[in-house]
BADO-12309 format. One record per residue: residue number from 0; residue in three letters; x, y, z of N, C-alpha, C in turn. Coordinates in pm, 1 decimal. Example, Ala and Ser with C-alpha at 12.3 -4.5 7.8 and 13.67 -1.06 7.14 Angstrom:
<sites>
+-----+-----+----------+----------+----------+----------+----------+----------+----------+----------+----------+
|   i |  aa |      nxx |      nyy |      nzz |     caxx |     cayy |     cazz |      cxx |      cyy |      czz |
+-----+-----+----------+----------+----------+----------+----------+----------+----------+----------+----------+
|   0 | ALA |   1319.0 |   -569.0 |    780.0 |   1230.0 |   -450.0 |    780.0 |   1320.0 |   -330.0 |    780.0 |
|   1 | SER |   1285.0 |   -225.0 |    708.0 |   1367.0 |   -106.0 |    714.0 |   1290.0 |      3.0 |    787.0 |
+-----+-----+----------+----------+----------+----------+----------+----------+----------+----------+----------+
</sites>
This chain:
<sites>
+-----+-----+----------+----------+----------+----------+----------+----------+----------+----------+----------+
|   i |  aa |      nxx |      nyy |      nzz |     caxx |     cayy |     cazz |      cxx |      cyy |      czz |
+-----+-----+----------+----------+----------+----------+----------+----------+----------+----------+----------+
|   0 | UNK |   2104.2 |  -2777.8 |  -1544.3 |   2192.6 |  -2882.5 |  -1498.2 |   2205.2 |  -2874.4 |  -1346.9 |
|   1 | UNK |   2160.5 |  -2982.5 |  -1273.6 |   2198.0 |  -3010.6 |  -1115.7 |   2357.0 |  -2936.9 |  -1101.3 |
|   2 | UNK |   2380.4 |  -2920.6 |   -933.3 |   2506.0 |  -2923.3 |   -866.2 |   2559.7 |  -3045.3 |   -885.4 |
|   3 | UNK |   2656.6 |  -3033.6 |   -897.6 |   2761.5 |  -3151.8 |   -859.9 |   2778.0 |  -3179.5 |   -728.1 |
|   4 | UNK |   2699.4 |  -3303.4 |   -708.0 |   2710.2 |  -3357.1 |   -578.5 |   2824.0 |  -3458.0 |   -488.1 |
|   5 | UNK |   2906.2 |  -3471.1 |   -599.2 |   3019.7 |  -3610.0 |   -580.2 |   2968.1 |  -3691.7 |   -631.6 |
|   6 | UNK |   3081.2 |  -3787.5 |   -583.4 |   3053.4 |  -3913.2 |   -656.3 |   3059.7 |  -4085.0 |   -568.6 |
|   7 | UNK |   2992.7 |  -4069.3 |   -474.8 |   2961.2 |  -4176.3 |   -359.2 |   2814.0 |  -4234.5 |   -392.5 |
|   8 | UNK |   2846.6 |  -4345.9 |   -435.2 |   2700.2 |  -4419.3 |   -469.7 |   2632.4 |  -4411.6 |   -310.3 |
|   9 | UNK |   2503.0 |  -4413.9 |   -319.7 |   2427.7 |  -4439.2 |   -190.6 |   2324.3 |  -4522.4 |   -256.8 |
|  10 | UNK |   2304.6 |  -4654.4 |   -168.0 |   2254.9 |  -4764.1 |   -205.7 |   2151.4 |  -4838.6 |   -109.4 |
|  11 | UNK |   2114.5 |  -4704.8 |    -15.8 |   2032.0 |  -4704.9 |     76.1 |   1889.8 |  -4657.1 |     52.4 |
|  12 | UNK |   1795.8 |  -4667.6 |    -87.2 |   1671.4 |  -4662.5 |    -70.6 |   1634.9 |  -4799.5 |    -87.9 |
|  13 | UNK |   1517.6 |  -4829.6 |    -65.4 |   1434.9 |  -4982.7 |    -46.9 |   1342.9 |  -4939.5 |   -173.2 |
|  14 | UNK |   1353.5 |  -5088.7 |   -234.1 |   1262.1 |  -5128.5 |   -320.4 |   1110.6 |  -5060.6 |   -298.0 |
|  15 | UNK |   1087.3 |  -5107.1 |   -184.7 |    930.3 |  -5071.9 |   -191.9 |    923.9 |  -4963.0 |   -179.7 |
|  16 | UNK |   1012.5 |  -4831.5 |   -131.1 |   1007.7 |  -4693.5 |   -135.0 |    960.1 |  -4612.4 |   -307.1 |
|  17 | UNK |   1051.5 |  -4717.9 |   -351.3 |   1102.3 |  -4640.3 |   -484.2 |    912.5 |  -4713.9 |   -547.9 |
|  18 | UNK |    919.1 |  -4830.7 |   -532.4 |    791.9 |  -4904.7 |   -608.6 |    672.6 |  -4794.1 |   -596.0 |
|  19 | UNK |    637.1 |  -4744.5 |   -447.1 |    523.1 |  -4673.8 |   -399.7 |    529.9 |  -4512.2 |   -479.8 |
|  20 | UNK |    691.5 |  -4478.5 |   -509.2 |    684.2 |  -4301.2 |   -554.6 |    628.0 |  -4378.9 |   -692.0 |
|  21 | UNK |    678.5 |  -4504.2 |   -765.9 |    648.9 |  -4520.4 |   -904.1 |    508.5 |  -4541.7 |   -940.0 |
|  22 | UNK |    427.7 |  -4594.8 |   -853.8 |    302.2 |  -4654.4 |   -873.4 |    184.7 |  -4510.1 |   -864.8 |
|  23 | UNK |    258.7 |  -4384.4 |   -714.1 |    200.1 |  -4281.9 |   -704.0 |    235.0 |  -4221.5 |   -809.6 |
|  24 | UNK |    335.3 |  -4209.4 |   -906.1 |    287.9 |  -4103.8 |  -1023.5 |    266.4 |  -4218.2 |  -1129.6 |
|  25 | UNK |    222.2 |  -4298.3 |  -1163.2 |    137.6 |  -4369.4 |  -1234.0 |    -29.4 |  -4364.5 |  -1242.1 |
|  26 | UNK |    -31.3 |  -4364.1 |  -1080.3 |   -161.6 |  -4298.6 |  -1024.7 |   -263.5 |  -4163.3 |  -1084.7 |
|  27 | UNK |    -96.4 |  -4096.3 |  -1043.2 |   -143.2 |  -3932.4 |  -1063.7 |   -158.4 |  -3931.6 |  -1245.8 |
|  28 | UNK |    -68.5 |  -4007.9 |  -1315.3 |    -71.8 |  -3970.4 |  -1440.5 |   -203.1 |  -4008.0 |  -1467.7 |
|  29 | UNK |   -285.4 |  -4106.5 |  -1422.3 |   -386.2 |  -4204.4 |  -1459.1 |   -518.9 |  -4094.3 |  -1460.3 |
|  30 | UNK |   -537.1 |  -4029.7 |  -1349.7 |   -616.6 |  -3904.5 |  -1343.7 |   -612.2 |  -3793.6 |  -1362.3 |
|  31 | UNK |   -478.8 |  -3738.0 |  -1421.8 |   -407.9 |  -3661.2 |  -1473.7 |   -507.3 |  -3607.2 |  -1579.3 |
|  32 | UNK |   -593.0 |  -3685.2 |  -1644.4 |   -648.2 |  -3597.8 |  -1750.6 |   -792.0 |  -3603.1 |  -1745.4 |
|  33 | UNK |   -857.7 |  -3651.0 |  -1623.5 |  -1010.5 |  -3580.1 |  -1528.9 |   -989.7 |  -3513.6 |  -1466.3 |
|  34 | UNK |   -887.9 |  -3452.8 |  -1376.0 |   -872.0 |  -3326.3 |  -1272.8 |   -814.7 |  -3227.9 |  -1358.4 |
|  35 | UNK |   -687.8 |  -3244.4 |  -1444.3 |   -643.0 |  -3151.9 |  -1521.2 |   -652.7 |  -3142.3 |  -1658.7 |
|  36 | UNK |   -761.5 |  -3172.6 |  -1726.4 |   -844.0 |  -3154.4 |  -1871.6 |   -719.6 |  -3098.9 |  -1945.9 |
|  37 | UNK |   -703.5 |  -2947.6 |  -1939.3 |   -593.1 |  -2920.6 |  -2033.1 |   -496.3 |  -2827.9 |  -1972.8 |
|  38 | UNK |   -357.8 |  -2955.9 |  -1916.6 |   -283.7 |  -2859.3 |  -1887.0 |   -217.5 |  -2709.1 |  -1926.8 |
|  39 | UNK |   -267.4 |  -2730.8 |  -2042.8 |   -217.1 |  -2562.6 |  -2089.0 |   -272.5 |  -2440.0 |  -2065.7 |
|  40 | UNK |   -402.9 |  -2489.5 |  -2064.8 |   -472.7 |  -2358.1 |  -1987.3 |   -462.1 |  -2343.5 |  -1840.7 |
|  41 | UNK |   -513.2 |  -2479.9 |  -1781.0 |   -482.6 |  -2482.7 |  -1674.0 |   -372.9 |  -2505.7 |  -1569.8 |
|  42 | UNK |   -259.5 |  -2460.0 |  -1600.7 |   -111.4 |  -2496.3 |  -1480.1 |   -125.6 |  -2503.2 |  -1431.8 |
|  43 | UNK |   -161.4 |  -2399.8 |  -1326.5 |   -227.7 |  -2448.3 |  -1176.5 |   -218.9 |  -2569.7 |  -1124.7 |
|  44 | UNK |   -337.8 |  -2619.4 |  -1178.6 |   -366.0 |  -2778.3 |  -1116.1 |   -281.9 |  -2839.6 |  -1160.7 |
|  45 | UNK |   -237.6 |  -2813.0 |  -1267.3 |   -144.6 |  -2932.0 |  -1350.9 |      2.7 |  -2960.9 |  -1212.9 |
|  46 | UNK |     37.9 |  -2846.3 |  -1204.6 |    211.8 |  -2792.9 |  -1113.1 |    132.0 |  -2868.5 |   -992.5 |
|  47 | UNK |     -2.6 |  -2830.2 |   -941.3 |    -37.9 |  -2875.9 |   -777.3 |    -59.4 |  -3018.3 |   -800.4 |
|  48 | UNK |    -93.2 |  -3100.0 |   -848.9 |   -101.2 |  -3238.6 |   -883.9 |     64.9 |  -3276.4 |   -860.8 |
|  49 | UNK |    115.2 |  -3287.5 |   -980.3 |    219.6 |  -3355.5 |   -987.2 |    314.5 |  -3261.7 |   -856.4 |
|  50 | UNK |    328.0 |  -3162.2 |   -769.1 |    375.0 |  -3085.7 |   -632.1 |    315.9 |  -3223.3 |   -551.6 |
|  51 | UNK |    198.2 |  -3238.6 |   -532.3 |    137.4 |  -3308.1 |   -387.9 |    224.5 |  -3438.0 |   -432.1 |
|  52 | UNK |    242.2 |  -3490.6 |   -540.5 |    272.6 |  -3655.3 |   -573.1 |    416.0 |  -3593.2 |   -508.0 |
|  53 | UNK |    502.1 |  -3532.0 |   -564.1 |    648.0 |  -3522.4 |   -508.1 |    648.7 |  -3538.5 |   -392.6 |
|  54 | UNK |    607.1 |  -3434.9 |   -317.1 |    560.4 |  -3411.6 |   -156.5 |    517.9 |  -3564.3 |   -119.3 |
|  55 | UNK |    480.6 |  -3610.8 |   -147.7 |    406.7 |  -3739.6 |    -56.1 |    574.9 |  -3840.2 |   -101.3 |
|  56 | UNK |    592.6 |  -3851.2 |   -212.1 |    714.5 |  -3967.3 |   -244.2 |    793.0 |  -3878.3 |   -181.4 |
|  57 | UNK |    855.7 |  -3762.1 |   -176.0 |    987.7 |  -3705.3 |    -81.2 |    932.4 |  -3702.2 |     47.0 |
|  58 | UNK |    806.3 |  -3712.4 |    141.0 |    777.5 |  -3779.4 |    248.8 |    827.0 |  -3936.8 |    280.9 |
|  59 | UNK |    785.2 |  -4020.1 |    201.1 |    804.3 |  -4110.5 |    221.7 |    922.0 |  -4167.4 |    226.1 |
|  60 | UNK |   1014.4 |  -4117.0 |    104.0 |   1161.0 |  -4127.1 |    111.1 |   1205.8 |  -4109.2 |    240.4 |
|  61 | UNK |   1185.5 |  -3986.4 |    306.6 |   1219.2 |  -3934.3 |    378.6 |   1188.1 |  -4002.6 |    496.8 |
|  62 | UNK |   1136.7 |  -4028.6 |    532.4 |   1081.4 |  -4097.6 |    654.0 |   1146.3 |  -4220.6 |    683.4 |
|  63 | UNK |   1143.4 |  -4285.8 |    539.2 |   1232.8 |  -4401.7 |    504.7 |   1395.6 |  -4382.6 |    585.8 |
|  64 | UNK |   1459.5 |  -4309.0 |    489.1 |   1597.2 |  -4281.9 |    530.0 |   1617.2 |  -4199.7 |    682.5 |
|  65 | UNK |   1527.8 |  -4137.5 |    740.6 |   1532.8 |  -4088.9 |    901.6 |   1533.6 |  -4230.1 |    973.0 |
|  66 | UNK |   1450.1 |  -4344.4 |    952.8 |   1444.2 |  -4408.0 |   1034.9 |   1543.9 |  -4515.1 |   1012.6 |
|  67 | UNK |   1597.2 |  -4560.6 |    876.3 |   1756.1 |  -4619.1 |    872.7 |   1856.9 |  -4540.0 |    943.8 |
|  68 | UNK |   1888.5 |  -4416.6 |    939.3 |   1972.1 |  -4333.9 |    986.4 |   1983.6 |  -4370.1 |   1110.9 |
|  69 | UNK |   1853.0 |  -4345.1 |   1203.8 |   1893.8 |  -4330.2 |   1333.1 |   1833.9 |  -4470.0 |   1418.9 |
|  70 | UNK |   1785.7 |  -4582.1 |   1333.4 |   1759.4 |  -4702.8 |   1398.9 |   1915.8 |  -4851.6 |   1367.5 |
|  71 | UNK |   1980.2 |  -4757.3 |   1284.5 |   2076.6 |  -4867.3 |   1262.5 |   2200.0 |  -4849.7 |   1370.6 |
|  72 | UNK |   2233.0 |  -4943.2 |   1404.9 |   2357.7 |  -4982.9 |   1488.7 |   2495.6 |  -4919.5 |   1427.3 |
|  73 | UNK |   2512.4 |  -4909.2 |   1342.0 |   2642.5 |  -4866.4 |   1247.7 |   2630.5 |  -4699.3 |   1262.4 |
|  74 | UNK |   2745.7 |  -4654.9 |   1276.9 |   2808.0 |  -4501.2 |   1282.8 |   2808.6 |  -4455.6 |   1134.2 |
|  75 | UNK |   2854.6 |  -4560.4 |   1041.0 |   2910.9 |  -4555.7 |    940.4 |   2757.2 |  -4559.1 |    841.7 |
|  76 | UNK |   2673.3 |  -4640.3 |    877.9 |   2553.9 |  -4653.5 |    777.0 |   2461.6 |  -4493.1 |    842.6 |
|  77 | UNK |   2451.7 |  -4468.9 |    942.2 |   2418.2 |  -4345.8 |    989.5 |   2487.6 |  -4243.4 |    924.8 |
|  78 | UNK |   2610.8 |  -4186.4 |    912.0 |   2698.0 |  -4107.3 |    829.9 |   2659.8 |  -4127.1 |    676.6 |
|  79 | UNK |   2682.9 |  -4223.9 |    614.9 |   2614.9 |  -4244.5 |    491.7 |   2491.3 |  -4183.4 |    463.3 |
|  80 | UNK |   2409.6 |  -4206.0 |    543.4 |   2253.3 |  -4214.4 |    493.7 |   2225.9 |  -4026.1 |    561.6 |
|  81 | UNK |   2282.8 |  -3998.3 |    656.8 |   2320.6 |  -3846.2 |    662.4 |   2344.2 |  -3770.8 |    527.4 |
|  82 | UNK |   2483.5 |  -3800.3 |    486.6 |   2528.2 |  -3731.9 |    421.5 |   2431.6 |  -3742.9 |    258.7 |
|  83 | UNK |   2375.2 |  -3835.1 |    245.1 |   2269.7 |  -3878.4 |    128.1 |   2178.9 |  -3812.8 |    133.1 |
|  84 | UNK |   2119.3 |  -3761.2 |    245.9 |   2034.4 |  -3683.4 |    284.0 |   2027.8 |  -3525.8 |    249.5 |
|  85 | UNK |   2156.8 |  -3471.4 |    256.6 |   2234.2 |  -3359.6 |    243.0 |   2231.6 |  -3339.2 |    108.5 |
|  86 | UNK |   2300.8 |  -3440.0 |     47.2 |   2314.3 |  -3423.5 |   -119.9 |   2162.4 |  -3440.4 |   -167.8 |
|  87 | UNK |   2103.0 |  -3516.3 |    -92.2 |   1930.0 |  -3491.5 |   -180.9 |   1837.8 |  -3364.5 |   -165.5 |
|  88 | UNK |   1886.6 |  -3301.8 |    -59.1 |   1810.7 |  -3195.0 |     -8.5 |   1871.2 |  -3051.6 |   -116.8 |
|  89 | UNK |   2017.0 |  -3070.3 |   -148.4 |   2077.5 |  -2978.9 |   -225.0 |   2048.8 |  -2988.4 |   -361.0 |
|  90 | UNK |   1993.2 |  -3091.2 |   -378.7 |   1953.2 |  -3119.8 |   -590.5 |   1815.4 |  -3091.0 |   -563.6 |
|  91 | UNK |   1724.1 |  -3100.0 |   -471.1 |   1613.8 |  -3083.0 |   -440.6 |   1551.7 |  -2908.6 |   -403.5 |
|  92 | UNK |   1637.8 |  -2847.0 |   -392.1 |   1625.5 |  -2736.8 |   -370.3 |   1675.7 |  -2679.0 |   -540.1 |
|  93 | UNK |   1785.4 |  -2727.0 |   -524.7 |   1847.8 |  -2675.4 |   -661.2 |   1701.0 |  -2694.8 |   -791.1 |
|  94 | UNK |   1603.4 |  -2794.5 |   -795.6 |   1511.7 |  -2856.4 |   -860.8 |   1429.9 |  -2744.2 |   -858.6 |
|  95 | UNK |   1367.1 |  -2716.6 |   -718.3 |   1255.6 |  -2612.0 |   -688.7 |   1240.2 |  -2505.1 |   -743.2 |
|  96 | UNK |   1389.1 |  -2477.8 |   -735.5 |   1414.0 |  -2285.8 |   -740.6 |   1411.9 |  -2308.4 |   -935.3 |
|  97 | UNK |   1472.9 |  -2411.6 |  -1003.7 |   1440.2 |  -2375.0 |  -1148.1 |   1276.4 |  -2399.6 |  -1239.7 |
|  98 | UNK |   1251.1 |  -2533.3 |  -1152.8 |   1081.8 |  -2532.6 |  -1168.5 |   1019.7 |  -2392.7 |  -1129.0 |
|  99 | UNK |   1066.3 |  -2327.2 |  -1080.6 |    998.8 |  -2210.0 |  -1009.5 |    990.1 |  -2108.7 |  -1164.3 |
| 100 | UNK |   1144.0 |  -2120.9 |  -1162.1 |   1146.8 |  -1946.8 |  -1286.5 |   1115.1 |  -2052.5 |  -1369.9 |
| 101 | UNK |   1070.6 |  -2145.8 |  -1428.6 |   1016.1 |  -2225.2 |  -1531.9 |    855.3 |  -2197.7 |  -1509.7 |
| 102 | UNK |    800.8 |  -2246.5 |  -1438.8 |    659.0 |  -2130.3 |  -1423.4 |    605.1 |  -2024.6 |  -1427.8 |
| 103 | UNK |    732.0 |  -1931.7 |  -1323.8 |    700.9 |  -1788.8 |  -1371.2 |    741.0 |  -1769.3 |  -1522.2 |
| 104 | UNK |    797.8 |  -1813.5 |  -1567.8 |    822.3 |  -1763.4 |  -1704.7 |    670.0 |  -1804.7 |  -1808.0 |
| 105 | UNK |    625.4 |  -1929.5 |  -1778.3 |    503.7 |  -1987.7 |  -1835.7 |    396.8 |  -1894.1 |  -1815.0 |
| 106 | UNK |    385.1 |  -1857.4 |  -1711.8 |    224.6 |  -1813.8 |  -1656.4 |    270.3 |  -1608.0 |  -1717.5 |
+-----+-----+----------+----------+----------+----------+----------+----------+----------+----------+----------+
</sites>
């Protein structure tokens, strides 16, 4: 179970952000089973596949919300999209570290 992050909707990602992470693991699922034949033997590739897709959509997110943050006129949409930032980075870490002992425990 995630941290409890509060409870402040943030309503600051863009459509096409979210469209591009959806289409990239649609992608990845699509070849998902010519690069990684059988994930069970092979984890490895399986964890580094679907790792690079995260990495590229939490790039992009990211890049996304840096440049609302600090190109908008508002104190207040800057503070927002800050503090959104904060709470994503803390479920995102919180994510890592249990995928982690979820592997080591696998392998």
């Amino acid at each position: 179970m995630a941290p409890d992050v509060g409870n402040e909707l943030f309503r600051g990602y863009r459509s096409l952000t979210v469209g591009f992470s959806g289409l990239l693991g649609i992608f990845a699922a699509s070849i998902q089973t010519t690069w990684v034949a059988s994930p069970q033997e092979d984890l490895d590739d399986y964890l580094k596949l679907w790792f690079i897709v995260a990495m590229l959509s939490l790039t992009i997110v990211g890049i996304e919300l840096f440049h609302k943050a600090f190109t908008s006129g508002s104190g207040l949409v800057k503070q927002m999209t800050l503090s959104a930032i904060g709470r994503f980075l803390l479920v995102s870490l919180w994510e890592h570290f249990s995928h982690l002992a979820i592997f080591r425990g696998a392998t």
